[in-house]
Each structure stands twice: as C-alpha cells, then as structure tokens.
PLY file of the C-alpha trace (Angstrom):
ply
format ascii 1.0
element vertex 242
property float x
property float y
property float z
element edge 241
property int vertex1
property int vertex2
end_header
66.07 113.76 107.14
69.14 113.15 108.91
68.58 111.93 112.49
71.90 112.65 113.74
71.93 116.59 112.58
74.48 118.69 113.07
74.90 120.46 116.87
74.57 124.12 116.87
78.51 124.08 117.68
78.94 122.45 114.75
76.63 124.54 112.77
78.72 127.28 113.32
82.14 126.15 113.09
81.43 125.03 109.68
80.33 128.65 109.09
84.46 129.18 109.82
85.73 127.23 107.63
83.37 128.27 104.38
84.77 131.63 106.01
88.24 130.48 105.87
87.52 129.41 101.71
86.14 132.99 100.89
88.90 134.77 102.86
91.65 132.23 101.04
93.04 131.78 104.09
96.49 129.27 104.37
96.45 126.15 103.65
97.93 125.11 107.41
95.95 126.84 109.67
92.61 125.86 107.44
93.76 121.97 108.04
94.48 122.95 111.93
91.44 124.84 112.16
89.49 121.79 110.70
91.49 119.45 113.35
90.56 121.63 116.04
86.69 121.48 115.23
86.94 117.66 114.97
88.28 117.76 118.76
85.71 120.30 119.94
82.64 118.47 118.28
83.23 115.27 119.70
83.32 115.25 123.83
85.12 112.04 124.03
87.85 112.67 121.50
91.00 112.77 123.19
92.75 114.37 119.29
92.09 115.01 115.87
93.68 115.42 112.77
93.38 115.54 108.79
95.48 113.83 106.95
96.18 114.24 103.03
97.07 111.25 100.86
97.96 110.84 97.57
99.48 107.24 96.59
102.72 106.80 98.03
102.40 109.93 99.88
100.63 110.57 103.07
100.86 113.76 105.64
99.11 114.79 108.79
98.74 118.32 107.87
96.20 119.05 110.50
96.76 117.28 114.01
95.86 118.59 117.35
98.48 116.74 119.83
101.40 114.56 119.45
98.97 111.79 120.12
97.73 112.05 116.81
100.71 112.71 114.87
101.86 109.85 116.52
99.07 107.42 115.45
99.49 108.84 112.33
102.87 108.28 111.71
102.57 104.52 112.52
100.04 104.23 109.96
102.42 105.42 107.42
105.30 103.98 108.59
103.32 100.72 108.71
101.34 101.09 105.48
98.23 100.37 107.40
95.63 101.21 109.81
91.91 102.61 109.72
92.77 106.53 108.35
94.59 104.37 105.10
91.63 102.01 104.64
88.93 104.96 105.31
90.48 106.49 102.00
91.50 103.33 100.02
87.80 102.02 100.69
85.89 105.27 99.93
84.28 103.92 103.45
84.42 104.86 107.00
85.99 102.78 109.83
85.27 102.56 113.26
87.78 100.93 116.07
85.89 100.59 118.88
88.86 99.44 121.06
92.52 98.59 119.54
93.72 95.86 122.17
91.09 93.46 120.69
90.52 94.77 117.26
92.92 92.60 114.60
91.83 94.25 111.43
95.37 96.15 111.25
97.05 94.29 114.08
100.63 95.66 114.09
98.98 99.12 113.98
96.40 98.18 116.45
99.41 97.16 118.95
101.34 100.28 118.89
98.50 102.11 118.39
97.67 100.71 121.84
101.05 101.23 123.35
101.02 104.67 122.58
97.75 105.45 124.55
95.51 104.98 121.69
92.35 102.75 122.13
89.76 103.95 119.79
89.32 105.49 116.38
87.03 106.84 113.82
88.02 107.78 110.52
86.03 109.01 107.49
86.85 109.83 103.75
87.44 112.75 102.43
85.76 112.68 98.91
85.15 115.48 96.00
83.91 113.87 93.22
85.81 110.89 92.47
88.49 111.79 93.77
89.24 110.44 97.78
91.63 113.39 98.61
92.67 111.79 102.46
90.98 111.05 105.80
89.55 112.94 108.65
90.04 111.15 111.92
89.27 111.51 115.68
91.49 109.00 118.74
90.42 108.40 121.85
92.03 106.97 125.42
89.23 105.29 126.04
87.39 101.81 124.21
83.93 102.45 122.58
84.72 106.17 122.82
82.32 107.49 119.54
78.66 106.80 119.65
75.87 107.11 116.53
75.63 111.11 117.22
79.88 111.61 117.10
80.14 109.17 113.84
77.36 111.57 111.78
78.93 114.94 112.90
82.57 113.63 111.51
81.05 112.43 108.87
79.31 116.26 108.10
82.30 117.85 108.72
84.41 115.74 106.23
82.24 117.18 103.49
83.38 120.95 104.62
86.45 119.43 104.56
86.52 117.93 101.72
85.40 121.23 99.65
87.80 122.84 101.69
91.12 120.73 100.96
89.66 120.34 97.49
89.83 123.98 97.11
93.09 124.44 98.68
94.84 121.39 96.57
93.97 123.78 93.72
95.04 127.53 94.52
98.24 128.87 95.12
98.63 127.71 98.45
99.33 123.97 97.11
103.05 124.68 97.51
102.28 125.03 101.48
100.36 120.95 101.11
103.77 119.65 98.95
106.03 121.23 101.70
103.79 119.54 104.35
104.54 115.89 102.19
107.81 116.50 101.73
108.46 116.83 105.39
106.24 113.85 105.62
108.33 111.14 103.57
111.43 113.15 105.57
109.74 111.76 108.79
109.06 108.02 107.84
112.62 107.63 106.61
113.70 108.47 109.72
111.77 106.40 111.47
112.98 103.17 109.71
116.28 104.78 109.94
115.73 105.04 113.89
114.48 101.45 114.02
117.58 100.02 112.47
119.31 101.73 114.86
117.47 99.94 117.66
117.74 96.66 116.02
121.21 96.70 116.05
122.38 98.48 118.87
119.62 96.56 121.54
118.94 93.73 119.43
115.44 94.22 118.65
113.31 92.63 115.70
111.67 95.54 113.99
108.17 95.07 115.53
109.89 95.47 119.17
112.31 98.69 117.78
108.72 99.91 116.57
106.86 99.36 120.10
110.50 100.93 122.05
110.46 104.06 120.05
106.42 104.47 120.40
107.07 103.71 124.51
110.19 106.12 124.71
107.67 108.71 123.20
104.95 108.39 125.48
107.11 108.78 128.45
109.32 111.13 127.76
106.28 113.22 126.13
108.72 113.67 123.31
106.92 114.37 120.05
107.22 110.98 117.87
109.06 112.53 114.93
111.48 114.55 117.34
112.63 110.88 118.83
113.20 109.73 116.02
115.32 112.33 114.77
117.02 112.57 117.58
118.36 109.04 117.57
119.39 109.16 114.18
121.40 112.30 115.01
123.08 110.28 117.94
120.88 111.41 120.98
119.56 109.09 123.16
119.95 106.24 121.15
122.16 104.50 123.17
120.04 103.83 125.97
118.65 100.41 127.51
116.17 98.76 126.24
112.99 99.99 126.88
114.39 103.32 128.45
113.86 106.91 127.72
0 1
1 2
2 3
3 4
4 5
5 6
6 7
7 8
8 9
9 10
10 11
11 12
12 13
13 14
14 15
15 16
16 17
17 18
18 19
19 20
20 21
21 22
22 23
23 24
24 25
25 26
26 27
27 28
28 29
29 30
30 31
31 32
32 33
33 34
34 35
35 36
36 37
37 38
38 39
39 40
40 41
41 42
42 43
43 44
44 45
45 46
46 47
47 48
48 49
49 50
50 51
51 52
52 53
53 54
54 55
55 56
56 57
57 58
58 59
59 60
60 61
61 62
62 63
63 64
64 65
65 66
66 67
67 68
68 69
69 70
70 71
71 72
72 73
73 74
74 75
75 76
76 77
77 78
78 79
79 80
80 81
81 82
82 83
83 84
84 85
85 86
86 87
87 88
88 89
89 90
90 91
91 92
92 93
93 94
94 95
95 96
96 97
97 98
98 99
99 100
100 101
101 102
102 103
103 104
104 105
105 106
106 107
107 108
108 109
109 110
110 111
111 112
112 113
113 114
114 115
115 116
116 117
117 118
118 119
119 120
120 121
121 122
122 123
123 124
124 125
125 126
126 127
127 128
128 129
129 130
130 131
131 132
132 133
133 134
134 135
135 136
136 137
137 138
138 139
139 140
140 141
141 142
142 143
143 144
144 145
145 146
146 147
147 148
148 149
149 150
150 151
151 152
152 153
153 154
154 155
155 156
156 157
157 158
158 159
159 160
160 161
161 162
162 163
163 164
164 165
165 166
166 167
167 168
168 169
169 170
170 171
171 172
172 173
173 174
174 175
175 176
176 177
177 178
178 179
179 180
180 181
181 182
182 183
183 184
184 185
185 186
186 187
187 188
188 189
189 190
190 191
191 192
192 193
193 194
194 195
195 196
196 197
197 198
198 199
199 200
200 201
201 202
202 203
203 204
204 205
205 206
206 207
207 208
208 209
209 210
210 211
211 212
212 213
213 214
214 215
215 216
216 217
217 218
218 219
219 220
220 221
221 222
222 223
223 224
224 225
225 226
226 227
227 228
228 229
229 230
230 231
231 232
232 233
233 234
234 235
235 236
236 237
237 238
238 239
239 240
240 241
C-alpha cells in the first residue's frame, strides 16, 4: 500500500482531468489544467508545468508563471537540466537546492539567477514510450518533502494517459503548433545572445545569465525579451541593465 496516498485534493482533481479525456477537451487547457493541479497539490511549489519532448524537440505546453517557462526554456536552450534527464532516464530527479547542486551546473546557475532554487521532475511514461516531464520549482532550497514527491509522481500517471491520449486524437495539431513555437523560441534566444556577445562583449554563459537577470527584473516574460532584442528593443542597453 502506498504510504504517501493521494490527498483528497488530489483525489479529486484527478477526477478533472479523466473528465477532461471523456469530454475531449483541448489539448492546451488539458496541459494547463494539469500544470495548475501540480501547483495546487504541492504547498511549497512556487510553479508548475508539463513539458512534451520528443528528440530534438521540447515544449512547455503547460506552465503556470513565467518562472517556469523560464526554467524551462534554459533547459532547452542549454540541452540540459533535471526535466531533460527525468525523461532521458525514465527516472525522477530531485534538486534540493540549485546554488550547490552541480549535476547540470550551467543550468543550475541560471536556474538560480532567475529565482529558481529547487526542483522536482518526474517522467511521463505510457508504455515504453517516455512522452515528456512533469515538473514543480520552488524559491526556496529543500522545498519538496516524501509526501509532495509521491503526489507528482501520481499525477504524472493521469498525465501521462492524458497526453498519451491527446498525442493521438485530432487535437495533435494544437501539441505540433505548441513545438513549433517552441524551436521558434530557442532560436531566438541564441539569436538574442549573439546579440549580447557582440554588442556588450559577453562570453555566451554571461549573455545567458544578462538576459535571465533582465527578465527577472523587468518581470518581462523570458521569450518576450528575447524577441524583443532581436527585433531591436532594448538591446542596446548596459550591461547588466533592463
């Protein structure tokens, strides 16, 4: 018997999303709804998100703040961090605080710089298949106990019959629009770092930590920057600045 059950909460958010399957609902708001529940389940969670991966192509398709989306997007950008080894592995990972953990150190240290300190991330498996991760962030170090690790870990196998259902009706198109935009977003983002590089004379690891800082305090989504710059605003501010 599982010692960590499932709270009632729980219990009956996962009575949504089966809900959501029968009803055929999109495939967007299924992978918000599914990013919200993550959030709500876990009191210390500060986001949440889903994210689908497939090779050479990853996507946040469910993410409740720009904190996540941010995370995220470093991950990919990077080609590392513990959502990409949670589905490469089959395995779940746990970073109990990223200014000392070096397992994925360049992800760790903007991870950190953007407000991030811990992480838990679990597969999302149907069969053989590992279809992506399911993830939670914190602000705080040691944020996810015993209790928060096995209620993530029963809601990635709604999840996972959930996404594997939606990779597989007509709503698919709405998941290849979602990676399209994805790969849209990294390019710009190494597109945004050159920029950087150049025009402030940055290595790439210090245009990667500017454009993380000049999100966080501007509040400007991570993507948005990005795009932004590479359209010629507000990339031709000092270093370090807004």
């Amino acid at each position: 018997m599982d010692p960590y059950p499932p709270s009632n909460e729980l219990g009956a958010t996962l009575g949504r999303i089966r809900g959501l399957v029968l009803t055929q609902e999109t495939a967007q708001h299924a992978v918000d709804l599914l990013a919200q529940v993550a959030q709500e389940t876990m009191p210390n969670a500060s986001g949440a998100g889903v994210s689908l991966i497939h090779e050479a192509q990853r996507t946040s398709v469910g993410a409740t703040d720009a904190l996540v989306r941010t995370a995220d997007d470093l991950q990919y950008d990077l080609g590392e961090g513990p959502c990409l080894t949670a589905w490469a592995t089959r395995s779940p990972v746990m970073i109990e605080d990223t200014t000392t953990d070096q397992r994925f150190s360049r992800w760790s240290g903007a991870a950190a710089e953007a407000g991030v300190r811990s992480c838990f991330s679990v597969p999302l498996l149907r069969g053989r298949d590992s279809l992506g991760a399911m993830k939670v962030y914190s602000t705080v170090p040691g944020a996810f106990d015993e209790a928060d690790r096995a209620r993530l870990t029963s809601l990635s196998v709604a999840a996972s019959a959930l996404l594997g259902h939606v990779q597989t009706s007509e709503t698919s198109t709405r998941i290849s629009s979602e990676l399209r935009e994805s790969l849209r977003s990294r390019d710009l983002v190494g597109i945004a770092k050159g920029i950087l590089m150049q025009r402030e004379g940055l290595t790439e690891a210090e245009a990667l930590a500017a454009l993380t800082a000049r999100a966080r305090s501007t509040g400007i989504p991570f993507g948005q920057l990005t795009a932004d710059i590479v359209n010629g605003h507000g990339a031709s501010g000092r270093r370090g600045a807004p």
